[in-house]
PDB file of N, CA, C and O in Angstrom, chain B, residues numbered from 101:
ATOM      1  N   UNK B 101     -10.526   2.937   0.587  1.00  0.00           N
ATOM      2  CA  UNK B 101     -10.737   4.153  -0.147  1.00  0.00           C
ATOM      3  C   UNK B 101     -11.411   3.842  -1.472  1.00  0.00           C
ATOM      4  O   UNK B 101     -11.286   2.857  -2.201  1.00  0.00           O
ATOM      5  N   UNK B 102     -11.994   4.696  -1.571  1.00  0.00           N
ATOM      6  CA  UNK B 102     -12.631   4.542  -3.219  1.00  0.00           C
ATOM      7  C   UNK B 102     -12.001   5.849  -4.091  1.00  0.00           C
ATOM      8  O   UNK B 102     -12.176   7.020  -3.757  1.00  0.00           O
ATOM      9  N   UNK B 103     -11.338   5.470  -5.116  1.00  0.00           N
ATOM     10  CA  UNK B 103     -11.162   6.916  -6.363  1.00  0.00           C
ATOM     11  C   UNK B 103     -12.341   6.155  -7.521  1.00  0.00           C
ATOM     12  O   UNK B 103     -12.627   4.977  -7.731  1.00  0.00           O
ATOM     13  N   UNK B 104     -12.873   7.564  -8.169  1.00  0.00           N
ATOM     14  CA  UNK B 104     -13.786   7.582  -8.978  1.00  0.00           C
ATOM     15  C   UNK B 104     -13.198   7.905 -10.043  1.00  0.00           C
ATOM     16  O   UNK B 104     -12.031   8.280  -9.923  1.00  0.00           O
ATOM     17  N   UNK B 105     -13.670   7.874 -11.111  1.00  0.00           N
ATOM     18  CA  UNK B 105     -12.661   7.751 -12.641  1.00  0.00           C
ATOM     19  C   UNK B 105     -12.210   9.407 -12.407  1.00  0.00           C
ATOM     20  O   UNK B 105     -12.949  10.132 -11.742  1.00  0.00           O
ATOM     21  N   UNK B 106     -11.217   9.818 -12.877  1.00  0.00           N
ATOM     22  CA  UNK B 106     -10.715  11.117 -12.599  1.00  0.00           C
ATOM     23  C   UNK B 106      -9.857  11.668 -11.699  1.00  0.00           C
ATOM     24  O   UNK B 106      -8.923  12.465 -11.785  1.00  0.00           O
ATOM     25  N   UNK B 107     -10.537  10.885 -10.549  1.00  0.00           N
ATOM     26  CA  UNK B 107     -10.221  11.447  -9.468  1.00  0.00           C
ATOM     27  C   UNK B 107      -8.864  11.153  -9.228  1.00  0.00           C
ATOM     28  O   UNK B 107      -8.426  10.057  -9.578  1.00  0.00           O
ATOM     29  N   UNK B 108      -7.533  12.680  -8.217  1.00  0.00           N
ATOM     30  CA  UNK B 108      -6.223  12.596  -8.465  1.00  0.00           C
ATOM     31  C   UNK B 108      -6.111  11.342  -6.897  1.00  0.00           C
ATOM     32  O   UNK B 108      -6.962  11.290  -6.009  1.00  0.00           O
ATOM     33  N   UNK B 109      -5.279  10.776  -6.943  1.00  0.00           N
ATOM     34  CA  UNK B 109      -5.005   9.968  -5.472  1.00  0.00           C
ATOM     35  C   UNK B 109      -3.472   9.442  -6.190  1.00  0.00           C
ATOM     36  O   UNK B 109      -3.141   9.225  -7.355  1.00  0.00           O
ATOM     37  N   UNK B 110      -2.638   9.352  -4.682  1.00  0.00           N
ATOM     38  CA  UNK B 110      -1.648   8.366  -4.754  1.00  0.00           C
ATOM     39  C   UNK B 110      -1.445   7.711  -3.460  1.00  0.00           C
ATOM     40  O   UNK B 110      -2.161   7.819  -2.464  1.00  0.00           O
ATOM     41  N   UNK B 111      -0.176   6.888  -3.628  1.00  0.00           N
ATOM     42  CA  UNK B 111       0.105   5.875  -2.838  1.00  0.00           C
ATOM     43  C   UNK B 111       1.531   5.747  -2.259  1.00  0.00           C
ATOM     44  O   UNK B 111       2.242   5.346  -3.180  1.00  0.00           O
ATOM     45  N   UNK B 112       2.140   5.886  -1.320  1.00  0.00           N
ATOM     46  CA  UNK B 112       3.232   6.005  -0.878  1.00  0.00           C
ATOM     47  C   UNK B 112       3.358   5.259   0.363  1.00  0.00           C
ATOM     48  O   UNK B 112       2.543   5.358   1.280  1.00  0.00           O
ATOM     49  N   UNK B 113       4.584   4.367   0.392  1.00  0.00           N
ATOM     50  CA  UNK B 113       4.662   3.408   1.671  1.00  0.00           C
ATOM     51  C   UNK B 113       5.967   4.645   2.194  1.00  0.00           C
ATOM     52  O   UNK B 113       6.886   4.969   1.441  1.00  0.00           O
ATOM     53  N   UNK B 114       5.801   5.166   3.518  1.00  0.00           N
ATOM     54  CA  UNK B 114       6.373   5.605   4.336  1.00  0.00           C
ATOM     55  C   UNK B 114       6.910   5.116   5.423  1.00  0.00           C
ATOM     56  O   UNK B 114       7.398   5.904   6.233  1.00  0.00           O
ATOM     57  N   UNK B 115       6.940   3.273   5.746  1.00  0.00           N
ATOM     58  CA  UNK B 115       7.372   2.810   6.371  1.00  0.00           C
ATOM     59  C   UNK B 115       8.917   2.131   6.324  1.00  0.00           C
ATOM     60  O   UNK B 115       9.838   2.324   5.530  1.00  0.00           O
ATOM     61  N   UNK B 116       8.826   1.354   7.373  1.00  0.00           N
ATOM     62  CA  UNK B 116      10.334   0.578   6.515  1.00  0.00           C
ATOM     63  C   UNK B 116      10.047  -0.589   6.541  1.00  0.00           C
ATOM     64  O   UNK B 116      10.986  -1.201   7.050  1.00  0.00           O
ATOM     65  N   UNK B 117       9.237  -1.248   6.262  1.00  0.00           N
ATOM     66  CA  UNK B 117       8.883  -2.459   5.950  1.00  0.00           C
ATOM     67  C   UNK B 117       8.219  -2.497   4.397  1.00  0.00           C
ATOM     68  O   UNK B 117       7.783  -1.390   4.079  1.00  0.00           O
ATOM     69  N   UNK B 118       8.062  -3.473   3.428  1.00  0.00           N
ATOM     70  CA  UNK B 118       7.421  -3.179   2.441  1.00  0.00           C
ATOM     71  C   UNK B 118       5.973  -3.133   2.796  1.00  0.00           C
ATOM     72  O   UNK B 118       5.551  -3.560   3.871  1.00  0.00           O
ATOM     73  N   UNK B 119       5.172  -2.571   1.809  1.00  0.00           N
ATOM     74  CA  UNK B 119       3.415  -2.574   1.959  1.00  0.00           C
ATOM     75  C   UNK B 119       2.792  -3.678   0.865  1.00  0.00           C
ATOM     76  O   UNK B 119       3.282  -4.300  -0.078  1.00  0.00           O
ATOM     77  N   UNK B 120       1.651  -3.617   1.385  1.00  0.00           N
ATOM     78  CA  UNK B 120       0.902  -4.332   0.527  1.00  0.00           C
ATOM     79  C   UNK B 120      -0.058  -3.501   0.338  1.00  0.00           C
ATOM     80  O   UNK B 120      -0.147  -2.611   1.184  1.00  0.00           O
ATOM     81  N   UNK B 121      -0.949  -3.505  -0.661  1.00  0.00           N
ATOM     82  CA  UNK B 121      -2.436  -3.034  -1.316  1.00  0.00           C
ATOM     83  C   UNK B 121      -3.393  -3.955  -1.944  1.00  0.00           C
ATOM     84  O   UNK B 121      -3.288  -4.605  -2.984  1.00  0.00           O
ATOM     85  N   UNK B 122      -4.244  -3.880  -1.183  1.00  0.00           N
ATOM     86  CA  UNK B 122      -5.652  -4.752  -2.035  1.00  0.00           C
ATOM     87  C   UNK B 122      -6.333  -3.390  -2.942  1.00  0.00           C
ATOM     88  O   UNK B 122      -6.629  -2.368  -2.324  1.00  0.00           O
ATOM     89  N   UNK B 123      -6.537  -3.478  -4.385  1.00  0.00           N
ATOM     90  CA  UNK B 123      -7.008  -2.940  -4.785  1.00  0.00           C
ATOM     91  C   UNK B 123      -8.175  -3.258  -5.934  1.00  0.00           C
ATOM     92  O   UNK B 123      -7.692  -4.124  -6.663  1.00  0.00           O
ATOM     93  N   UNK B 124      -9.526  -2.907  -6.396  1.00  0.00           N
ATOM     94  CA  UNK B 124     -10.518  -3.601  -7.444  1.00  0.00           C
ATOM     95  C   UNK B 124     -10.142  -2.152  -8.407  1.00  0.00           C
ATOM     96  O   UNK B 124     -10.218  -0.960  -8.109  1.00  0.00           O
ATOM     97  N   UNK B 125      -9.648  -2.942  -9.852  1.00  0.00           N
ATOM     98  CA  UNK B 125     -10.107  -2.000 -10.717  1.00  0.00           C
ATOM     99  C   UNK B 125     -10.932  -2.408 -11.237  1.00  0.00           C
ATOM    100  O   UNK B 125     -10.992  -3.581 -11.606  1.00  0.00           O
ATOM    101  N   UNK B 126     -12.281  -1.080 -11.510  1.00  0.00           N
ATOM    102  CA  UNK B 126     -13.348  -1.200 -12.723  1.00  0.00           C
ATOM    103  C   UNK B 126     -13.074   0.107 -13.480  1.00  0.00           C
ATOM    104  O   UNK B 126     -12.579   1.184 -13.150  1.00  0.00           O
ATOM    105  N   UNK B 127     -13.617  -0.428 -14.706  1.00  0.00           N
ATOM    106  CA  UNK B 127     -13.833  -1.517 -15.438  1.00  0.00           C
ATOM    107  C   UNK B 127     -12.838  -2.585 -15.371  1.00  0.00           C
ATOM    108  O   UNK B 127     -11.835  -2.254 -14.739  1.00  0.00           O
ATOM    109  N   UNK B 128     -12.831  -3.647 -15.792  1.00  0.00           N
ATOM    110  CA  UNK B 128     -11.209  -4.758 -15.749  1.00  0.00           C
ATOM    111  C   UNK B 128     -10.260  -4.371 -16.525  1.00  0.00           C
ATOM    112  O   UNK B 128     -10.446  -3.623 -17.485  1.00  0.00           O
ATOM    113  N   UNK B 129      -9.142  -4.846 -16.183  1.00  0.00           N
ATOM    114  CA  UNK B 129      -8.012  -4.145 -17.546  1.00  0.00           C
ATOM    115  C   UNK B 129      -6.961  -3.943 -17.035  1.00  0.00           C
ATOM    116  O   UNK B 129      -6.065  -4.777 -16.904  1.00  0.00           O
ATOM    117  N   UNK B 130      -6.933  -2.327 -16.532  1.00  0.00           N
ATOM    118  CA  UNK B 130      -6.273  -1.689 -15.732  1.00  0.00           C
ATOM    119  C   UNK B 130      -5.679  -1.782 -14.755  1.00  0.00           C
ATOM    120  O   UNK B 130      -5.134  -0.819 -14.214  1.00  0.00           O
ATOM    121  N   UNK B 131      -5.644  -3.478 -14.126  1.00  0.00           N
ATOM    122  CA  UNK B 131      -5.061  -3.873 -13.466  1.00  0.00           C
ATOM    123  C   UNK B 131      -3.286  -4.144 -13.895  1.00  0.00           C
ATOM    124  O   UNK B 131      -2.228  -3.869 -13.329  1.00  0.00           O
ATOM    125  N   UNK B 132      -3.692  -4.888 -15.319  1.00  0.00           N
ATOM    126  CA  UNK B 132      -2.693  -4.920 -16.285  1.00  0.00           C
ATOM    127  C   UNK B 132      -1.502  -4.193 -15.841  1.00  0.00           C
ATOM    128  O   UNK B 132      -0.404  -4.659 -15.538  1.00  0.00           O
ATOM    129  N   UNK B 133      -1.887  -3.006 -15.851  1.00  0.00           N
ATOM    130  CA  UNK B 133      -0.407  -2.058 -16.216  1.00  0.00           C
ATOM    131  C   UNK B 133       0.471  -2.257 -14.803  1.00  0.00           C
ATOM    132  O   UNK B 133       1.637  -1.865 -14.865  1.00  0.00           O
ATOM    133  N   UNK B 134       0.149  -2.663 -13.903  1.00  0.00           N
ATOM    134  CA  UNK B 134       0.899  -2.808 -12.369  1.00  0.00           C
ATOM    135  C   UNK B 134       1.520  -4.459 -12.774  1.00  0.00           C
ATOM    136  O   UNK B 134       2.719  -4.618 -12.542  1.00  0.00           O
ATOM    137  N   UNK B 135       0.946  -5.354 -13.211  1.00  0.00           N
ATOM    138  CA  UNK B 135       1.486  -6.555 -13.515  1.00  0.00           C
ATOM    139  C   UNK B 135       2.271  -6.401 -14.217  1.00  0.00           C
ATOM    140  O   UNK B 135       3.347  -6.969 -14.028  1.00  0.00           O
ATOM    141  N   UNK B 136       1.973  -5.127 -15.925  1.00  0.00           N
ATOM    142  CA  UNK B 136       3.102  -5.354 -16.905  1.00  0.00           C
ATOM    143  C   UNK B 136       4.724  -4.275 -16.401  1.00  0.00           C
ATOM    144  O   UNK B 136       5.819  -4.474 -16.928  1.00  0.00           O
ATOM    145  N   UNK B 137       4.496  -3.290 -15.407  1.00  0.00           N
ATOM    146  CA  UNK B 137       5.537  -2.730 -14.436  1.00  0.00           C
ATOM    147  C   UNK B 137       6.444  -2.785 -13.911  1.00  0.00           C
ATOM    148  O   UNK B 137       7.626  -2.441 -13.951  1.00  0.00           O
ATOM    149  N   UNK B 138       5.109  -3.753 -12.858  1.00  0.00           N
ATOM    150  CA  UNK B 138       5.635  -4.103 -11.759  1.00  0.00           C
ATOM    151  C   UNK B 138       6.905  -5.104 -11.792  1.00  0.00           C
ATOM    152  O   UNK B 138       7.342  -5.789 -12.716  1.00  0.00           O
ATOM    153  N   UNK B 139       7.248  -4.980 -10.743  1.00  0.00           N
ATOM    154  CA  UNK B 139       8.414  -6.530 -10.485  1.00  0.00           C
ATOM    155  C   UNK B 139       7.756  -7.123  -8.670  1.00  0.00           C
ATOM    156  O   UNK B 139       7.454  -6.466  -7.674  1.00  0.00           O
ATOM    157  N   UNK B 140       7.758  -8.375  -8.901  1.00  0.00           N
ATOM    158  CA  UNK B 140       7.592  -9.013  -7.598  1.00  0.00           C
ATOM    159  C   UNK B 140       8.723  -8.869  -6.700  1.00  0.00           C
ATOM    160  O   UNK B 140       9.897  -8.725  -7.042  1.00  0.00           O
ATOM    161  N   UNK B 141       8.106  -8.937  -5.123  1.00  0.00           N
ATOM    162  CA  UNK B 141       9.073  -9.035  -4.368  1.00  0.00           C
ATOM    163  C   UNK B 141       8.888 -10.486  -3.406  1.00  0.00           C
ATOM    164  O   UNK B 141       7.863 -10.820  -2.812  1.00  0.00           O
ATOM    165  N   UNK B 142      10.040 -11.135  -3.443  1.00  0.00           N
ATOM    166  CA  UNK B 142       9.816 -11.855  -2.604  1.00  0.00           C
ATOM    167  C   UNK B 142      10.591 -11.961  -1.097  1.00  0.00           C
ATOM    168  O   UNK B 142      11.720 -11.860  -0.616  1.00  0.00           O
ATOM    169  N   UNK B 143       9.334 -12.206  -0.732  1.00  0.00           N
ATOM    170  CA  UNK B 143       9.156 -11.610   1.288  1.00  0.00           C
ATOM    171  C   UNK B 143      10.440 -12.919   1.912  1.00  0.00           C
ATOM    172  O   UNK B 143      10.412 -13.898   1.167  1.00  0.00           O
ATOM    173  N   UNK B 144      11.226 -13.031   2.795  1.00  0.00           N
ATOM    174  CA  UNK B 144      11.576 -12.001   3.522  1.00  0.00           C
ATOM    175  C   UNK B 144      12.555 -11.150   2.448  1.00  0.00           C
ATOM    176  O   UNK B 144      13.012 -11.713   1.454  1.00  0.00           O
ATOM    177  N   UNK B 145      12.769 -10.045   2.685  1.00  0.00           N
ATOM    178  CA  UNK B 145      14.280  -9.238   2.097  1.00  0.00           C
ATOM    179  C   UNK B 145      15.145  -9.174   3.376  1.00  0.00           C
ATOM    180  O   UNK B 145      14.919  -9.265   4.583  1.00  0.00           O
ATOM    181  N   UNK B 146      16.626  -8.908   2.315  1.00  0.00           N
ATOM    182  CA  UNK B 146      17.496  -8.527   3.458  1.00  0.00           C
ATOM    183  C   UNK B 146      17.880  -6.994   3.089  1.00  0.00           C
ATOM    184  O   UNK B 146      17.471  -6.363   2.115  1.00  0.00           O
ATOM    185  N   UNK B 147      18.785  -6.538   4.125  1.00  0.00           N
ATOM    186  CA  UNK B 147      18.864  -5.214   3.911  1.00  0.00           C
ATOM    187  C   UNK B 147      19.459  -4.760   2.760  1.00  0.00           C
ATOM    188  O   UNK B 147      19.146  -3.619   2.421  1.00  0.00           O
ATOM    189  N   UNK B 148      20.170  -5.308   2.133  1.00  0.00           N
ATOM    190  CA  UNK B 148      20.527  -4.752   0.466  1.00  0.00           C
ATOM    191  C   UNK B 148      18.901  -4.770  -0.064  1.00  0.00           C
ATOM    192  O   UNK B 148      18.379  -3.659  -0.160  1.00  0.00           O
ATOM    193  N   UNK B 149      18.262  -5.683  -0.334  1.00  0.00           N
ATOM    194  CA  UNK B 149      17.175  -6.148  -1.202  1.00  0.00           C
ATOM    195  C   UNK B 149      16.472  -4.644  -1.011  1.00  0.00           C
ATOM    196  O   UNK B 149      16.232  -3.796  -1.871  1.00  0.00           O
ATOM    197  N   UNK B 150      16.194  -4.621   0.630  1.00  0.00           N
ATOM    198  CA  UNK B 150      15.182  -3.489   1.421  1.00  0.00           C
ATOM    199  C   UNK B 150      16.100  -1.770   0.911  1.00  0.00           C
ATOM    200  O   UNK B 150      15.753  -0.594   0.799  1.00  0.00           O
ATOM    201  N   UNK B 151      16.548  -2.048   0.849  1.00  0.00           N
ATOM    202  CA  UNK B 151      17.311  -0.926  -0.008  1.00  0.00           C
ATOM    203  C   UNK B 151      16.795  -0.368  -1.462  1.00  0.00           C
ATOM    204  O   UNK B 151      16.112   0.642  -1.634  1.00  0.00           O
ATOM    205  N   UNK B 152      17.265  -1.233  -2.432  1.00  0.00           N
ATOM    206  CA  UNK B 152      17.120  -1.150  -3.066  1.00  0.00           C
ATOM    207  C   UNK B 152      15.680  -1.218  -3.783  1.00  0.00           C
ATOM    208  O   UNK B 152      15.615  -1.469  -4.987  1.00  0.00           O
ATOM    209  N   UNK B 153      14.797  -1.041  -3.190  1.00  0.00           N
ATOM    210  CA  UNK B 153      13.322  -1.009  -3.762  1.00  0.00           C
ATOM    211  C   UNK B 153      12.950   0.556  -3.750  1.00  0.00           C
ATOM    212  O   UNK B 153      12.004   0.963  -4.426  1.00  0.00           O
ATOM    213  N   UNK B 154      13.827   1.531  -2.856  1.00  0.00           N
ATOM    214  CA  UNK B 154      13.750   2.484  -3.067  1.00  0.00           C
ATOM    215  C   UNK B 154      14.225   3.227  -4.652  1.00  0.00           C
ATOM    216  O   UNK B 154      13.705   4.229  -5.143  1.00  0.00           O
ATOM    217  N   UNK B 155      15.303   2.440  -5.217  1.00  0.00           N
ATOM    218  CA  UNK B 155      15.977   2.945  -6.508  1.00  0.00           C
ATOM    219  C   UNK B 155      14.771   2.856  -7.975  1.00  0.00           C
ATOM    220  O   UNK B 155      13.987   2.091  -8.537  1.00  0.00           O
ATOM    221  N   UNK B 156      15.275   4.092  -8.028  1.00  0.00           N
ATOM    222  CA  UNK B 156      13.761   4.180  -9.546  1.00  0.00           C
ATOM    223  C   UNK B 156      14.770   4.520 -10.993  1.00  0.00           C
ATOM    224  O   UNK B 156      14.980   5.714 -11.205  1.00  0.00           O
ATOM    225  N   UNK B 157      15.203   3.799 -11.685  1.00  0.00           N
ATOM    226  CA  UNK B 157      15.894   3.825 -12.630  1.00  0.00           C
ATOM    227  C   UNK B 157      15.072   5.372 -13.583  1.00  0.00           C
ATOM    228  O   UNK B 157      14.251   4.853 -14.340  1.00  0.00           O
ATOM    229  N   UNK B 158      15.045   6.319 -13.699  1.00  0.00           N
ATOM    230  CA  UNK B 158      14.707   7.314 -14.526  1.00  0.00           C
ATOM    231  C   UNK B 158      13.883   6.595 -16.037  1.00  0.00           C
ATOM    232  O   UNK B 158      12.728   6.767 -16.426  1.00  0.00           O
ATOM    233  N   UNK B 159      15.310   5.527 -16.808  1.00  0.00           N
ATOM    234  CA  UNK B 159      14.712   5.126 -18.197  1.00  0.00           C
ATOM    235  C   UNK B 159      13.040   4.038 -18.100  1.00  0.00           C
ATOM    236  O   UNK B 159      12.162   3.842 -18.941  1.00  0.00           O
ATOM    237  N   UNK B 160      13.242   3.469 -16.453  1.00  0.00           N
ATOM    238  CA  UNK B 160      11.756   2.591 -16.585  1.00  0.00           C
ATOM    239  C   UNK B 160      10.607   3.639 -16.180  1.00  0.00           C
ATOM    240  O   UNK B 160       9.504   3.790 -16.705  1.00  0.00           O
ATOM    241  N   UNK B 161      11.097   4.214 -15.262  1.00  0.00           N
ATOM    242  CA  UNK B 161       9.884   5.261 -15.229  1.00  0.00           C
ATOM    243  C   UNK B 161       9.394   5.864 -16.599  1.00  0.00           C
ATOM    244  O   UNK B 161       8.199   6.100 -16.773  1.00  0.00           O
ATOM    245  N   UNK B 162      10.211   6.076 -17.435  1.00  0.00           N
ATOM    246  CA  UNK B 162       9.524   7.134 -18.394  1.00  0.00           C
ATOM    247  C   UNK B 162       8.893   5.765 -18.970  1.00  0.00           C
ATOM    248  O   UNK B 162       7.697   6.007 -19.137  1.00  0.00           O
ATOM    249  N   UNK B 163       9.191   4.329 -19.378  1.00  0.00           N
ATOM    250  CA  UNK B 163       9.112   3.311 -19.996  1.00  0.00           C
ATOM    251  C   UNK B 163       6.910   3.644 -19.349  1.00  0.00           C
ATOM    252  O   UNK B 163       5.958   4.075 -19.999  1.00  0.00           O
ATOM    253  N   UNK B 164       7.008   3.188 -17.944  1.00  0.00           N
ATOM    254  CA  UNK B 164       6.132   2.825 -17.343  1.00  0.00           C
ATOM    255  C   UNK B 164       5.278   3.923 -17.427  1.00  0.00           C
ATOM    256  O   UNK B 164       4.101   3.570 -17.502  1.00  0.00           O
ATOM    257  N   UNK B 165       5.513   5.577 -17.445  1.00  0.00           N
ATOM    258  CA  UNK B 165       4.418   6.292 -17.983  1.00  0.00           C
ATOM    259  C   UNK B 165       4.113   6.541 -19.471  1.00  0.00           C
ATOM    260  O   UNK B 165       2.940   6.839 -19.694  1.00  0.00           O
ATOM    261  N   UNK B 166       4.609   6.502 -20.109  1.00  0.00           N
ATOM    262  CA  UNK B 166       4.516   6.407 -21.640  1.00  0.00           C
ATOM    263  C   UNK B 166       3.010   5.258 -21.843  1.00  0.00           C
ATOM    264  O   UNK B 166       1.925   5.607 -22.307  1.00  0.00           O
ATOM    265  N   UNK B 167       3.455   3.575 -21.238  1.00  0.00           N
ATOM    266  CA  UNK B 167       3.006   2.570 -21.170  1.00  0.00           C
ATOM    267  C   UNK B 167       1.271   3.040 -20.951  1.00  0.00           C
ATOM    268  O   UNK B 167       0.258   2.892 -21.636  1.00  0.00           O
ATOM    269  N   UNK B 168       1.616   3.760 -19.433  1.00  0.00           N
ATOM    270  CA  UNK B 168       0.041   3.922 -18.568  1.00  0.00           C
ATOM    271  C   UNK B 168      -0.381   5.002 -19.554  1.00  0.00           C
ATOM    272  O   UNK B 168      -1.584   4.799 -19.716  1.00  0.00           O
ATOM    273  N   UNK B 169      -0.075   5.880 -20.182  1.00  0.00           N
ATOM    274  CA  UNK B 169      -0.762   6.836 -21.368  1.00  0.00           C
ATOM    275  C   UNK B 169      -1.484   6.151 -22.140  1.00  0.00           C
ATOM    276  O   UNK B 169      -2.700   6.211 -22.321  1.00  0.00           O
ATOM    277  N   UNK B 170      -0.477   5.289 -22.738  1.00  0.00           N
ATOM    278  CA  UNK B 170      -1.111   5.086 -24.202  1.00  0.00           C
ATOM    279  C   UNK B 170      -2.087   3.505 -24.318  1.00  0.00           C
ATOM    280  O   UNK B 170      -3.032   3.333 -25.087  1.00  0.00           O
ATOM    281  N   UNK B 171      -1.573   2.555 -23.396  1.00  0.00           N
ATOM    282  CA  UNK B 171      -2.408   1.501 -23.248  1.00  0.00           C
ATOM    283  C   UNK B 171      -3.514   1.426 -22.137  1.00  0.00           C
ATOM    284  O   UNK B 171      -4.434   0.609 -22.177  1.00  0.00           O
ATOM    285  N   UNK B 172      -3.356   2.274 -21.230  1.00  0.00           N
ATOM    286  CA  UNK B 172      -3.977   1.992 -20.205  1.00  0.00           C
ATOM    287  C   UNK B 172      -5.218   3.502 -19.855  1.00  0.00           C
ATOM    288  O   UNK B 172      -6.368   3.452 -19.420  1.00  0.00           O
ATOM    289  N   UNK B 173      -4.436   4.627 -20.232  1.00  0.00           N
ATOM    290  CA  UNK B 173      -5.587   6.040 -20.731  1.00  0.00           C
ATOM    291  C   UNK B 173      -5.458   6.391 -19.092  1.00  0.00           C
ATOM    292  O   UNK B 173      -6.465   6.467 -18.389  1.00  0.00           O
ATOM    293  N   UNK B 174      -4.263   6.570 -18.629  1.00  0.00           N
ATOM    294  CA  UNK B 174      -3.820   6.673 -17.236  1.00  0.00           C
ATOM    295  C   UNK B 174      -3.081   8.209 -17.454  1.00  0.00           C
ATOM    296  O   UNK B 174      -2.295   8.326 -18.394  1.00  0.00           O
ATOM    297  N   UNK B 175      -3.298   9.141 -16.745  1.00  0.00           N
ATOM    298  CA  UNK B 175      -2.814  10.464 -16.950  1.00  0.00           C
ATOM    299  C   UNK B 175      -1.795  10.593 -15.346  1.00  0.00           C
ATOM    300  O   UNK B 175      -1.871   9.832 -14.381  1.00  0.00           O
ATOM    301  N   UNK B 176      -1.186  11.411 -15.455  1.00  0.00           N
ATOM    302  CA  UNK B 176      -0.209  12.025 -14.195  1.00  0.00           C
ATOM    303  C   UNK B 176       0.165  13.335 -14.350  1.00  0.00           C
ATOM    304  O   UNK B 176       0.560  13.909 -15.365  1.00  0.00           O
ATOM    305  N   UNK B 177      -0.073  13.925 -12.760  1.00  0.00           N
ATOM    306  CA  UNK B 177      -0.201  15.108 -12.563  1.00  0.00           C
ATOM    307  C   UNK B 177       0.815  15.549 -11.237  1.00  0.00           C
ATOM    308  O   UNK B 177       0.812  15.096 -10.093  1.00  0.00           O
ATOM    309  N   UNK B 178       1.794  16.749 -11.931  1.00  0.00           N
ATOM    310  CA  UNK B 178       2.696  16.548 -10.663  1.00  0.00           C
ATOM    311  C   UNK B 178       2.015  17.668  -9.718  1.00  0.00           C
ATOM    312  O   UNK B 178       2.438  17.852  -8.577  1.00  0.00           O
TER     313      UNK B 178
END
């Protein structure tokens, strides 16, 4: 897929296995904010682990959009 600057898109794994994504950001940078976020997973999980990747703590989310606003010029639209 290609998104063009603006353009709305998301991403949702609907499986029960974890996903992966190859993705190029341009300009460079903006990759950043998924590294400074993110947390690694390391493959295999067991079923607690596989569980728990579903849990979204409320206080990092707001942490992680605040973050993509103001360093990264990343907007969200519900």
């Amino acid at each position: 897929m290609h998104f063009t600057r603006g353009q709305y898109h998301g991403y949702k794994n609907i499986g029960l296995k974890p996903a992966k994504i190859l993705m190029w950001v341009t300009p460079a940078g903006g990759e950043q904010f998924f590294a400074e976020v993110g947390q690694p997973v390391n493959l295999p999980l067991n079923e607690e682990e596989r569980n728990l990747l579903g849990v979204i703590n409320p206080a990092d989310l707001e942490k992680a959009i605040a973050l993509a606003s103001t360093k990264y010029d990343l907007q969200f639209q519900q």
